[in-house]
N, C-alpha and C positions, 0 to 999 in steps of 0.2 A: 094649861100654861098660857100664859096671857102673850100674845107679838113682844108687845114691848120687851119682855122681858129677856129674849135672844137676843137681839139689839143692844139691850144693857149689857149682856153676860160678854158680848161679843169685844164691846167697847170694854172691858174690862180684863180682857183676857190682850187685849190689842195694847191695851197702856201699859198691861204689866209684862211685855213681852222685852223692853225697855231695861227692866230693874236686872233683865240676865247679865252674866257677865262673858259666857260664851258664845260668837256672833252665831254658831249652829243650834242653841238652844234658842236664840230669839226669834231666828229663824224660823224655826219650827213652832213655837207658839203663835208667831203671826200667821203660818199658814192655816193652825187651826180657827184664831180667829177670824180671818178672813173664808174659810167653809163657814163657820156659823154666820158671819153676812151674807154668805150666799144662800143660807138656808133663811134668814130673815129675806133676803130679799126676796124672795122665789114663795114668798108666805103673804109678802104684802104685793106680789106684784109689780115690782119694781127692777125691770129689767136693765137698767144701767148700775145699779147696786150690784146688780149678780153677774153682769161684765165685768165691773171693775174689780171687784173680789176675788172673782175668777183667774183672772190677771194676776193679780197681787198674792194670792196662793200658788198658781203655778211658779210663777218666777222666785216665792222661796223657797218653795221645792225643789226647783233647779239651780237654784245656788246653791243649798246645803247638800244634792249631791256633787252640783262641780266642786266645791270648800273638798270634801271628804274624798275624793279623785284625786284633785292636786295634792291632797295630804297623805295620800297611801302611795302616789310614787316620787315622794319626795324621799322616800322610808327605802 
């Protein structure tokens, strides 16, 4: 499989994480694309890629469990 082509999938998985209508599904597909940045980045060596990704994946991770937290003792 060619570089490029995580980098595309990634960008394409990042735009359509937008078209959800639940903020915890979007969530969670940004986190996956943002793993696949970090897998392109750490492929091409490019280690501010795989910081910022990094970042950007943990932190919806920690939203869609804080979102699911505050929604289970709301209940």
């Amino acid at each position: 499989m060619k570089l490029d082509t995580i980098g595309w999938v990634a960008t394409a998985a990042f735009a359509s994480s937008y078209f959800f209508k639940q903020p915890a599904t979007l969530r969670w597909i940004q986190a996956g694309a943002a793993l696949l940045w970090v897998a392109y980045g750490l492929a091409i060596g490019a280690m501010p890629v795989v910081a910022a990704n990094v970042a950007v994946a943990a932190a919806a991770v920690y939203s869609s469990f804080a979102a699911a937290r505050r929604e289970h003792l709301r209940q």
